[in-house]
N, C-alpha and C positions, 0 to 999 in steps of 0.2 A: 477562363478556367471552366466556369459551364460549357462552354460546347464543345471542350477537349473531354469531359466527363462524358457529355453525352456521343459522342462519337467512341469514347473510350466502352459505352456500354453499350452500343451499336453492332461495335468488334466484338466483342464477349456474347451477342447475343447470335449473331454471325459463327463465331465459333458453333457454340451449342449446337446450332442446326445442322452445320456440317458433320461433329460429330455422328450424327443420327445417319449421315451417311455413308463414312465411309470409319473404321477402326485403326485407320493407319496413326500413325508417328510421326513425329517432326523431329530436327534437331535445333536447338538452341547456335546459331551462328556468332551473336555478338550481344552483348548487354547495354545500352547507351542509357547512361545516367544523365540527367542536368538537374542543376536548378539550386547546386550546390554551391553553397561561399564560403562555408566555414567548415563543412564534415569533409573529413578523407572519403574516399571513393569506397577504402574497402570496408568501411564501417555501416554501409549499405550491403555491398557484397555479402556480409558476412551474415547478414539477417535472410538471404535467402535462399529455398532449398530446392532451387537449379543452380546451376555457373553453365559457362559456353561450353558447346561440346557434350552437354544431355540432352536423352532422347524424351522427350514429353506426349503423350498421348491425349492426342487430337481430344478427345472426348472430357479428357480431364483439362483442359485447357483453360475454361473461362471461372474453374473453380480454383485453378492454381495461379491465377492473375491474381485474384481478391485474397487468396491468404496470403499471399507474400507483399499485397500493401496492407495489408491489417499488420504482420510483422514488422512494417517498418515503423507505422505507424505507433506500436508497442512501445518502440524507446521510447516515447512521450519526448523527443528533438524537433518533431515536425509535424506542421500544423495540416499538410494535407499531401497525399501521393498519389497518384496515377500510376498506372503497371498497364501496360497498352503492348500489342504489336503492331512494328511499325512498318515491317515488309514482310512477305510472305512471297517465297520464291516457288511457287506450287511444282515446278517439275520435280527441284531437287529436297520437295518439303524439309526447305531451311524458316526459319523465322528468323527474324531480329526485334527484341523488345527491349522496347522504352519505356524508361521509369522517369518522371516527372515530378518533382520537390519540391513543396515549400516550408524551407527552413521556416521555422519557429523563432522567439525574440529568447536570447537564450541568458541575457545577464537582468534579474532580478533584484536591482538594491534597493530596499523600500523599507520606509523605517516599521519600526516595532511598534502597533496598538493592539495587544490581544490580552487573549482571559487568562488567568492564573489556575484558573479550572480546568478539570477532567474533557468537560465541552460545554457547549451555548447551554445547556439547559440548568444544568445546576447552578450558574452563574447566574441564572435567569430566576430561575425558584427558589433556590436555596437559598442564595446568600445577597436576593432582592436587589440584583445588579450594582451594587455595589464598587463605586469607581476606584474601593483603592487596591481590589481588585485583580488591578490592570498591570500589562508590564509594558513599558515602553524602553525605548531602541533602538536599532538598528540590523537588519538580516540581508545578507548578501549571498544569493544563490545563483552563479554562475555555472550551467546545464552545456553539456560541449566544450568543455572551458580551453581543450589544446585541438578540438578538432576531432575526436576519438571518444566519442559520448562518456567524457570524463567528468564528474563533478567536483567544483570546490563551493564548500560554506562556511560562512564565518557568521558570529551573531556575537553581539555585544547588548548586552540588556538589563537595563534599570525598574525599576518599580517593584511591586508584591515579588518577584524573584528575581534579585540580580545572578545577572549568568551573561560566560562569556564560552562561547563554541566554536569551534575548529576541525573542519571533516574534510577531507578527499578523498575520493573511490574514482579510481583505474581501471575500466572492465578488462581490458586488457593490456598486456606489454610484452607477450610473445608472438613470434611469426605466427601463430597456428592462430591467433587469437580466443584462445583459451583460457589461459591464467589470467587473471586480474590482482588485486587489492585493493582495501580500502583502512584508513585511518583515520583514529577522530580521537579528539580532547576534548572534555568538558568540565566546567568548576562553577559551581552554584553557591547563592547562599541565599537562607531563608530567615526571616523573621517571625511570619506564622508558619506552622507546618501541622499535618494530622499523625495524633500520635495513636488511635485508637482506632477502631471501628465499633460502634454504638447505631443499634438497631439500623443495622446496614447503609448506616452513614459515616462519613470520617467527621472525629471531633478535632476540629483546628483548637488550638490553643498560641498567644500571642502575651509576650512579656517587655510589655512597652517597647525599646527600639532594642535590647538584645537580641545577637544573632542567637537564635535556636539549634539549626541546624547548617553546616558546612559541609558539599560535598566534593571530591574530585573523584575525576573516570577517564580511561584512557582505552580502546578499546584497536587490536590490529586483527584486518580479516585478511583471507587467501583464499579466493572462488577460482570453480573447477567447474569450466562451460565445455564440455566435450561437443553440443551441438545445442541447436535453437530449443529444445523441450525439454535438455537436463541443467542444472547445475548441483552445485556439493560447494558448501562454503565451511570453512574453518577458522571460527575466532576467539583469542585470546583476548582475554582481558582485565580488568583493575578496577577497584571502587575501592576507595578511604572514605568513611563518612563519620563524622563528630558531630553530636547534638549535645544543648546544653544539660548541664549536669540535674537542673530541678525536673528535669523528663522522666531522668531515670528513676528518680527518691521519689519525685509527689505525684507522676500523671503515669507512667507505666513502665514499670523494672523490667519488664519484659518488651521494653521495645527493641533492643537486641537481645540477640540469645544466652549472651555470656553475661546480659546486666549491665554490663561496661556502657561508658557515655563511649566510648570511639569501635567502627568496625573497619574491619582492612578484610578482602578476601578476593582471592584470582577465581578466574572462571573460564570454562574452555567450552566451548559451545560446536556442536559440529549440526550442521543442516542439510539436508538433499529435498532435491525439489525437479517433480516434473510437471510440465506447461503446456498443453497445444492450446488451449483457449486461443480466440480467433481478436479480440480483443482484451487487454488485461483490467480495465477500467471500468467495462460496462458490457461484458462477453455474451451471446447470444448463442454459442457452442462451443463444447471443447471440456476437457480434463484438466484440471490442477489436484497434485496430490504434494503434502510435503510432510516430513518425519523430520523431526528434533530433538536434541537431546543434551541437555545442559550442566553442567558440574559444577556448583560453587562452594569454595573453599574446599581445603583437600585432608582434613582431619577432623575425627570428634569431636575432640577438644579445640577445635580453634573458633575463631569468629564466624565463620558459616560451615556449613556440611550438608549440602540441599541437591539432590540430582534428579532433574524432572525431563520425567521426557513428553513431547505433543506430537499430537497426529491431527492432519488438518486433509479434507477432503473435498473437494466443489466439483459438481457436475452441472455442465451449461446443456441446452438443448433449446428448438425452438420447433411450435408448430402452426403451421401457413408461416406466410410472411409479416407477421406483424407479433406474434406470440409470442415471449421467450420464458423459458422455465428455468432455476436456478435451485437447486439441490444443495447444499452443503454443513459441513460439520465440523466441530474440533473437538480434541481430547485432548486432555491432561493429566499424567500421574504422578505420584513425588514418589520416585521408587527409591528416598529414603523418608521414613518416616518421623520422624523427630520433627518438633515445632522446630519452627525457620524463625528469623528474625521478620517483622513486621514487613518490612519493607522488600521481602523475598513471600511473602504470604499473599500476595495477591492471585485471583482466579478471574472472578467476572467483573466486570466493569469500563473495560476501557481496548482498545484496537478492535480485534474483531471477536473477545471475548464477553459479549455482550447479550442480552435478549433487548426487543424491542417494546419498546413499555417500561421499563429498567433503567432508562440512561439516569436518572436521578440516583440511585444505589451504587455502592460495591458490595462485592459477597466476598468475602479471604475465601483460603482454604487450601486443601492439600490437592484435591483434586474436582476436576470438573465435565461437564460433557455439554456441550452445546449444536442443539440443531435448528436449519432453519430452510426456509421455502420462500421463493418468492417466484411472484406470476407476473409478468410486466408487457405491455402493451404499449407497442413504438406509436405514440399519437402523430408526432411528427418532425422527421427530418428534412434541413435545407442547409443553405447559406444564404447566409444574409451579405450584401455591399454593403460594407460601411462608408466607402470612398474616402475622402477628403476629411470627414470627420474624424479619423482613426488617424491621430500622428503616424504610428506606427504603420509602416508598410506591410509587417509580416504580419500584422492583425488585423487589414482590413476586408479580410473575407470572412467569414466568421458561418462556420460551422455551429451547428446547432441539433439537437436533438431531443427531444420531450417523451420519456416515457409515464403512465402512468399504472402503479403497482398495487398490489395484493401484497402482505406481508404475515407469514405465519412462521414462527419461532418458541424454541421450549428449551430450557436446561436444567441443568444437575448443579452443584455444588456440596463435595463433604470438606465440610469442617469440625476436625475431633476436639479441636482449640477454643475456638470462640464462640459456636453454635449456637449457647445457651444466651448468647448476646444478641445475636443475631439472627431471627427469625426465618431470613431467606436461605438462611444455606440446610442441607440436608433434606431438599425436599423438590420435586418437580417445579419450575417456574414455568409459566405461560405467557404470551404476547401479542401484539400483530397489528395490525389494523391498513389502512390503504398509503398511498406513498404517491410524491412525484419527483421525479428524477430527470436532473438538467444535466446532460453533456454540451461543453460548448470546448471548441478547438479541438477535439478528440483526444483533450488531457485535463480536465477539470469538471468533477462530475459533482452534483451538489442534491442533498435528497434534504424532503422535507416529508416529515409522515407523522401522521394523528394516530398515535396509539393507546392502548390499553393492556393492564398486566392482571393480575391473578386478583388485585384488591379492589377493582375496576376504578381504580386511576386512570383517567387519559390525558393527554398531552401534545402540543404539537412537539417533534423532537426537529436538530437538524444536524446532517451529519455532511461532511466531505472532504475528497483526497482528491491526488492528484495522480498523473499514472509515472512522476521521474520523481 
C-alpha cells in the first residue's frame, strides 16, 4: 500500500507539471474500482463528481484525484482509498482511473461500559468517578449492513440508565440515489434524573430504587441528497415521558409546562445542510453551512409549544502545508417565547453547543450564540504495520495523524426563566486554551485539551466522535 501511495503521488505530481504545460482536456474513458467485498459498486460511484464520459482539465487534475478520495473517504466505511490514473492514452487524451479500497471492519458488537454523564469530565469532577455511575450492556453497530452504506443499531443497556435502542438509516432506495430514510425507537428509564439546574449545574435527585423518570421516542426521517454538498432532511416524530409524581409537588412544578407528572408531544423537524469540506472529521478546507428548524407540540395549551430555529456555520481554510484554520458558529432562537418544559430548555452544554472551559456546566435558555476558532498544526501523519499483531485484517494498517491546537471560543446564553439561578447565562462566556488531536483510521478522531473559562478554572477536558 505504500508504494501504490507513493507512486499514486508520483502521478499527481506528474500531473501538476504537465498541467503547467499545456491547458488541454482529457476524457474520463472508464472508472475501475477494486478492493470491494461488501459495498455495491455504485455506492462509490455515487460519492464522485466525474463518471466516464467527462471532460476533466489537465491542470485541475491532481486536485480532483484527492477530493474525490477525501469524498469517499467521508462515509466513514473505509479505512483507506487511492484515486490514481492508470492509463493515459496521450494521442486521443483519454484517461482510465483507478480507485483502490480498503473496506473498513464494519459490524461493531461490544458490550456497554460507559458514563451516565453529559462527558468524561463531569464524571470525573463532579460526581468523583463514581461507579454506579456506569451503564453497562450491550451496543451492536453494523456500518454497510446490506452493502449500501446502510446502518443498523441496536443497544440493550443495564445500570445508572436502563435503555433499549433501535435505529436504521437507508441513505438511499431510489434509482437516482437521492431519497433515503431513517428510523429509530428508544425507551428508557431512570432512577436518578436532574430535575433542575442550580448555579449552572444539574441537581440529580434519587429516591432509593423508585423509577423516577420513564421515557419513549420514536422518531421517522426522509433525506433529500440532490448531490454530494446538499442534503434537506424531514423528521417526524414522538416522546411520552412520565416522572414520578414527588418531582412535581416537592423538587420542581415546573419541570413540565403544564405541572403534570406525564408529557406526550409530536415534533417535525426540517434541516438543510450544505458540505464541500474536504474531510468531515478533521477538514482542513471547505464550507459547511446548515439551517434548522423545529416545532414541538402543536397547541398553547397542550404539553409542549416550543419552535426553535438554528443556524450553524464552519469555515475550514489552511496556510502552508502544515496550518489549518477553523472559523465557526451556531445560533439558536426560540421564535416562540413561552417557558418550555425543562427538558426542551436546554442551550449550552452538550454536542457542539458548548465553550471550551465549560464542559463541566449547562446554561438553559431560550436562546444562544456560540463562536469559536481554532488553529491546528498537522505534527504528524503516517501509517503504522501492525502486521500479525492486529487479528483484524482490515486494521492492520493503521493511519494516524497528530494535530496540535490553539483553542479560542466565546458565547451568549439568554435565559428570561432561570437567570437569577444561574449565573452563566445572560452574559459573554470566554474559553480556550491548547489541544492535541488524534485521527486514527481517518474515522475516529479523539481531542484532549487543558482549558480555562472566564473564573480561571482549568482543566484537562476530552472529547471525541466518530465520522459514521
Amino acid at each position: 500500500m505504500h508504494g501504490q501511495r507513493r507512486t499514486g503521488l508520483l502521478i499527481t505530481g506528474l500531473l501538476c507539471i504537465a498541467s503547467t504545460l499545456s491547458g488541454q482536456s482529457v476524457t474520463v474513458e472508464s472508472i475501475l474500482i477494486s478492493g470491494l467485498k461488501r459495498t455495491k459498486e455504485t455506492i462509490v460511484l455515487r460519492e464522485l463528481n466525474f463518471s466516464e464520459g467527462d471532460t476533466l482539465q489537465q491542470r485541475d487534475l491532481g486536485l480532483t484525484l484527492e477530493r474525490n478520495r477525501n469524498n469517499l473517504l467521508n462515509l466513514g466505511i473505509f479505512n483507506d482509498v487511492i484515486v490514481n490514473i492508470s492509463e493515459w492514452d496521450t494521442d486521443r487524451h483519454h484517461v482510465i482511473i483507478s480507485i483502490e479500497i480498503k473496506e473498513s471492519w464494519y459490524i461493531y458488537a461490544v458490550p456497554i461500559l460507559e458514563l451516565a454523564d453529559r462527558n468524561f469530565n463531569v464524571w470525573w469532577s463532579t460526581y468523583n468517578r463514581a461507579l454506579n455511575r456506569l451503564n453497562l450492556g450491550a451496543r451492536m453497530e453494523w456500518l454497510n449492513f446490506s452493502g449500501r452504506n446502510d446502518k443498523l443499531k441496536a443497544l440493550f443497556q443495564l445500570g445508572f440508565t436502563p435503555k433499549q435502542e433501535i435505529q436504521y438509516r437507508l441513505p438511499y432506495f431510489n434509482k437516482k440515489q437521492s431519497i433515503g430514510v431513517t428510523m429509530g425507537f428508544l425507551h428508557s428509564v431512570n432512577k436518578e434524573m436532574s430535575y433542575a439546574t442550580v448555579n449552572n449545574r444539574e441537581q440529580f435527585i434519587r429516591l432509593d430504587e423508585r423509577i423516577l423518570q420513564e421515557r419513549w421516542q420514536g422518531e421517522i426521517s426522509s433525506v433529500y441528497r440532490p448531490n454530494i454538498f446538499l442534503k434537506y432532511e424531514l423528521t417526524l416524530g414522538f416522546q411520552a415521558v412520565r416522572i414520578h409524581e414527588e418531582i412535581a409537588t416537592d423538587y420542581n412544578p415546573l419541570f413540565f409546562r403544564n405541572g403534570d407528572t406525564h408529557h406526550e408531544a409530536l415534533s417535525l423537524k426540517f434541516a438543510g445542510e450544505y458540505d464541500d469540506r474536504d474531510l468531515k472529521i478533521f477538514p482542513s478546507e471547505g464550507l459547511k453551512t446548515m439551517v434548522e428548524l423545529k416545532k414541538t407540540g402543536w397547541s398553547k395549551s397542550g404539553d409542549e409549544n416550543a419552535l426553535v430555529g438554528t443556524v450553524l456555520m464552519e469555515y475550514n481554510f489552511h496556510s502552508g502545508r502544515r496550518f489549518q484554520h477553523r472559523i465557526s458558529s451556531i445560533g439558536q432562537y426560540s421564535l416562540s417565547r413561552n417557558r418550555p418544559s425543562l427538558m426542551h430548555y436546554d442551550a449550552m452544554g452538550s454536542g457542539l453547543k458548548y465553550v471550551a472551559g465549560y464542559e463541566l456546566y449547562i446554561i438553559n435558555g431560550l436562546d444562544l450564540i456560540v463562536g469559536k476558532y481554532q488553529l491546528a498544526y498537522k505534527l504528524l501523519e503516517k501509517q503504522i504495520n501492525l502486521g500479525r499483531r492486529m487479528p483484524l485484517e482490515q486494521f492492520r494498517r493503521l493511519p494516524v495523524a497528530f494535530y496540535v491546537s490553539v483553542l479560542a471560543e466565546s458565547g451568549y446564553v439568554y435565559d428570561p426563566y432561570t437567570g437569577a439561578d444561574n449565573s452563566f447565562s445572560n452574559r459573554w462566556l470566554y474559553g480556550g486554551g491548547p489541544a492535541i488531536s488524534v485521527l486514527i483510521y481517518n474515522n475516529f478522531l479523539f481531542q484532549f485539551s487543558y482549558c480555562t473559562n472566564h473564573l480561571g478554572e482549568r482543566g484537562l477536558f476530552v472529547h471525541n466522535r466518530t465520522s459514521f
